[in-house]
C-alpha positions in Angstrom: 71.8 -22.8 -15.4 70.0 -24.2 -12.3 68.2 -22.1 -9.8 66.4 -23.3 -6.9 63.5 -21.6 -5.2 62.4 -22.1 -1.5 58.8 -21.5 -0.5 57.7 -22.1 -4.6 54.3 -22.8 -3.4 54.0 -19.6 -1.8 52.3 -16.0 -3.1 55.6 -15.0 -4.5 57.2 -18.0 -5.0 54.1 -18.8 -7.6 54.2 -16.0 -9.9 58.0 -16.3 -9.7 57.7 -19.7 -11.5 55.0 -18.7 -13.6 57.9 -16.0 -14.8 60.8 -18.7 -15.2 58.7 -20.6 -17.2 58.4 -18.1 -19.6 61.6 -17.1 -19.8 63.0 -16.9 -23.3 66.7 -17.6 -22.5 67.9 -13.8 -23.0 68.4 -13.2 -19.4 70.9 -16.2 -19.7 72.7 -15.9 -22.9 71.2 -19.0 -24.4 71.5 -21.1 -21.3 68.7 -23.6 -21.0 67.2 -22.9 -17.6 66.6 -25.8 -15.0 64.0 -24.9 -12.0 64.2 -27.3 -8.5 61.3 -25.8 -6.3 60.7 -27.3 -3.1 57.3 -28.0 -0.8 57.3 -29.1 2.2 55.3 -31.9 1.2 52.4 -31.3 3.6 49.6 -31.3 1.0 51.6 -33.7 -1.4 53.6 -33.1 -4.6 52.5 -29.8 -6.5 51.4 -30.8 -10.0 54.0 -30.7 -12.5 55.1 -27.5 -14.2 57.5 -27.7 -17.8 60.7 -27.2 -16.9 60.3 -27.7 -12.7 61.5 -30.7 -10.3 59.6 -30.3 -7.6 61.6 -31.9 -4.0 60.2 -31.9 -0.6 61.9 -29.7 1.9 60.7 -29.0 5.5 63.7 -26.2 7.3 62.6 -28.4 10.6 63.8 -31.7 9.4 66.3 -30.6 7.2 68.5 -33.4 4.9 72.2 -34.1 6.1 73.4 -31.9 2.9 70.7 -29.6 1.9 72.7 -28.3 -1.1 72.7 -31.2 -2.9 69.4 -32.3 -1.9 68.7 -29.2 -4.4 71.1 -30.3 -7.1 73.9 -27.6 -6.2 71.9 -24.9 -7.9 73.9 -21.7 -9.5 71.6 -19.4 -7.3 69.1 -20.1 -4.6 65.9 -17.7 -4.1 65.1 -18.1 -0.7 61.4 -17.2 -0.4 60.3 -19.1 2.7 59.2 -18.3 5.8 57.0 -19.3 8.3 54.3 -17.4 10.7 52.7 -15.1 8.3 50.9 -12.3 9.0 51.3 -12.4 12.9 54.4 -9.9 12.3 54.3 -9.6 16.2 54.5 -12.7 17.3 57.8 -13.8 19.2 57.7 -16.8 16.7 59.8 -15.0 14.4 63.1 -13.9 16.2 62.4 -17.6 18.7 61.3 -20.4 16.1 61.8 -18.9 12.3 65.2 -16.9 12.7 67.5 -20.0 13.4 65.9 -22.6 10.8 66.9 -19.8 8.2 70.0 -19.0 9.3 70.9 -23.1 9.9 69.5 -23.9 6.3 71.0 -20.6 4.8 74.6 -21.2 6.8 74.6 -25.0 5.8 74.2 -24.5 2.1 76.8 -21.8 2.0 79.8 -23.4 3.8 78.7 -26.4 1.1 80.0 -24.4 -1.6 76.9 -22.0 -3.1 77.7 -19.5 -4.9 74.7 -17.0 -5.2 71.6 -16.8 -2.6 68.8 -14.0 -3.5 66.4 -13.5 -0.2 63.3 -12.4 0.7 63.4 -9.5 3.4 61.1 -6.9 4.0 60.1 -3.3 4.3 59.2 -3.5 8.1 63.0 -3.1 8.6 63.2 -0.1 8.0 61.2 0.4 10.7 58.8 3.6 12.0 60.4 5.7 9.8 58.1 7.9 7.1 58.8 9.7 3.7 60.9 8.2 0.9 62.6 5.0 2.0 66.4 4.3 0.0 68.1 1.4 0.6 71.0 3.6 2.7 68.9 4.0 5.4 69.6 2.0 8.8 67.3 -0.5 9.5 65.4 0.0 11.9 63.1 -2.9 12.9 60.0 -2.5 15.3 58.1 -5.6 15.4 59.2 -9.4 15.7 59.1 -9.9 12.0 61.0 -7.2 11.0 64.0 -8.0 13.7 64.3 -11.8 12.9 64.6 -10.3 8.8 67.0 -7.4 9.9 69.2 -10.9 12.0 69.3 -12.4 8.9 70.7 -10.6 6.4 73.3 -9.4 8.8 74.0 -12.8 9.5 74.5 -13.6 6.0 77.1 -10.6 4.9 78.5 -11.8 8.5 79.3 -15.0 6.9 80.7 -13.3 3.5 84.0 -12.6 5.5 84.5 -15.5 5.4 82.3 -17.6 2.3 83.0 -16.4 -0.8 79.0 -15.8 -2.3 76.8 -13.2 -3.9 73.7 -11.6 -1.8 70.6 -10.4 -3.0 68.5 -9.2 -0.4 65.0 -8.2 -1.9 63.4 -5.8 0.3 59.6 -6.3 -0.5 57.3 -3.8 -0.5 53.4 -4.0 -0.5 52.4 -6.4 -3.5 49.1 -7.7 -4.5 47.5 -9.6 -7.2 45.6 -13.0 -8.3 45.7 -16.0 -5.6 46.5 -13.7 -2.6 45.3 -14.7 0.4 41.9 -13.7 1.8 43.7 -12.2 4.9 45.1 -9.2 2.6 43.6 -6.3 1.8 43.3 -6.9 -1.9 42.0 -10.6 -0.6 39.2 -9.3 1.6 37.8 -7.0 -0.8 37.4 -9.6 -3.7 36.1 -12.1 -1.6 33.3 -8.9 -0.7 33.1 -7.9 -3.9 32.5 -11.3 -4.8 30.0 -12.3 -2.1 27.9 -9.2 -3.4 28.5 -7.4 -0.5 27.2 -3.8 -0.7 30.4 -2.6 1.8 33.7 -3.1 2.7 34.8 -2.0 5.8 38.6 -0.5 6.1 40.2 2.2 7.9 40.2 5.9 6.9 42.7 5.1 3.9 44.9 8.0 4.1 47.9 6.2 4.8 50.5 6.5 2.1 52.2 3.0 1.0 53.6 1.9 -1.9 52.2 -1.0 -3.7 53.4 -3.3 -6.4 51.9 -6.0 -8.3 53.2 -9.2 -7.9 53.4 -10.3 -11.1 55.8 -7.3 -11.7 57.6 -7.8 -8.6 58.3 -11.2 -9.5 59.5 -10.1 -13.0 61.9 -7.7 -11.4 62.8 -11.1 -8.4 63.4 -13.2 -11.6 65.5 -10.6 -13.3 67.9 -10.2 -9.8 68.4 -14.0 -9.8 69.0 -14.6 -13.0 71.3 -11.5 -14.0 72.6 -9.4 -10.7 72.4 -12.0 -7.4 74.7 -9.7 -6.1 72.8 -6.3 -6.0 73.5 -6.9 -1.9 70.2 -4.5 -0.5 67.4 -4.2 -3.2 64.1 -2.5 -2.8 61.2 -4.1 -4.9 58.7 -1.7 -4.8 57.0 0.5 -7.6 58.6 4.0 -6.0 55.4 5.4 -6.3 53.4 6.8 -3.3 49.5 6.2 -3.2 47.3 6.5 -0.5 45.5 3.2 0.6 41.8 4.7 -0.2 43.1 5.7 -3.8 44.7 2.1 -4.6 41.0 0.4 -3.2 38.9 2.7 -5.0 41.1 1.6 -8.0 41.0 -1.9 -7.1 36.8 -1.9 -7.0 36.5 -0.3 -10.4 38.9 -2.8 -11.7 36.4 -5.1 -10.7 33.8 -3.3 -12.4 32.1 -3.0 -8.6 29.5 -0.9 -6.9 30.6 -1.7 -3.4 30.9 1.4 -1.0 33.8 1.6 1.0 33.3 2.5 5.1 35.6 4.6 5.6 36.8 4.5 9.0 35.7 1.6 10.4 38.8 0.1 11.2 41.9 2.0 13.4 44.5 2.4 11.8 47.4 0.0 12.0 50.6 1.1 14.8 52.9 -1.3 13.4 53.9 0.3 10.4 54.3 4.4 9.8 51.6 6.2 8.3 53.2 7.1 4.8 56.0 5.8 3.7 57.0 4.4 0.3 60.4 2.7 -2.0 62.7 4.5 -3.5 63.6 2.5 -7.1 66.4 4.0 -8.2 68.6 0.8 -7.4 66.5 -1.6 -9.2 65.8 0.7 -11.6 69.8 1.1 -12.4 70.3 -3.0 -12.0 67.7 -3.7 -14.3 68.7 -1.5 -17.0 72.4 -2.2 -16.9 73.4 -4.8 -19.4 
């Protein structure tokens, strides 16, 4: 079996190969697994990983036939995307929403069979509580929409493609190698600077956060066993509040920093507590 992962060099797209790797061949009956994982070659060739090809891949200049630039894969995670974590700039719906959907259109109507793609929980919108993939989307920043536009776009094209659609919608993850610009990023850069506080907001909102180790466990299981699961929610369906998970997060790291609570506003893009409901992945998972 040969699967092919966009954005490979990415958070996600990391861990995800770290968990391919060590795949033992029971998610695929005894089929020897092949990885192609692409870069856009900006900062060179990735070192090599067992079991990877790595091939250079830049949505802007994309080759003539992209499919086979990958080696026809039996499913392709698409992980990439560009413009990260300006969720309101116009960037997203203007510049990032047609590469995807010209890359993502071109490899279908050139025969593949399964695509698995990164969406997110922002399309769901302002709306609060429990969130289950049967309700409407909802998008309310740039981000968001351009997502929404294409995975609509893509079960557009099922009418008339014959392919299986994964679409992961990612919830809050965090773990090693995450950039400094996250939450989890800014307090162990902090933490590790020997600060003696960390400024945040009040922490009361409710989110639901994963880590990404696990999250690309559960991405790895999708691709490999159910790339047909259509809507997905990859979150941890448990609801914490944002001061809990950071207090967790500094004893963890075995730290006295004190947390100002409060210091920053809190954010008006997203709703203030709202969380993933799991019973879908949960049910895929454990199906045989």
């Amino acid at each position: 079996m040969r699967i092919a992962i966009t954005g490979a060099t990415g958070f996600i797209g990391r861990h995800l190969l770290d968990r391919l790797q060590a795949c033992d061949g029971s998610a695929l009956r005894g089929e020897p697994l092949e990885i192609v994982a692409t870069t856009r070659g900006s900062r060179g060739t990735p070192a090599p990983l067992p079991r990877v090809r790595w091939v250079t891949l830049d949505l802007r200049r994309p080759p003539r036939d992209p499919l086979r630039h990958l080696s026809s894969p039996d499913v392709l995670v698409h992980l990439a995307w560009g413009g990260l974590p300006d969720y309101r700039s116009a960037r997203h719906v203007e510049e990032e929403l047609p590469l995807h959907e010209g890359f993502l259109g071109a490899v279908i109507r050139n025969g593949l069979k399964a695509v698995v793609v990164a969406g997110t929980c922002f399309e769901y919108g302002m709306q609060e509580g429990r969130l289950s993939e049967d309700r409407p989307s909802l998008p309310a920043n740039p981000y968001a929409t351009a997502k929404d536009r294409l995975r609509c776009f893509l079960q557009a094209m099922q009418a008339g493609h014959q392919f299986r659609l994964t679409w992961l919608r990612l919830f809050y993850l965090y773990g090693n190698d995450q950039p400094g610009r996250t939450l989890y990023g800014q307090l162990l850069q902090a933490i590790g600077r020997g600060d003696r506080v960390f400024d945040m907001s009040g922490g009361e909102q409710v989110r639901d956060y994963l880590p990404v180790a696990k999250a690309a466990a559960f991405v790895s299981e999708l691709a490999l066993r159910k790339p047909d699961a259509g809507v997905v929610n990859v979150c941890s369906g448990q609801p914490r509040t944002v001061r809990s998970l950071v207090e967790g997060w500094v004893r963890e790291a075995g730290s006295s920093i004190r947390l100002n609570l409060g210091h920053h506003p809190y954010p008006d893009h997203e709703p203030m507590k709202f969380w993933g409901c799991d019973d879908k992945l949960r049910s895929l998972l454990e199906a045989p």
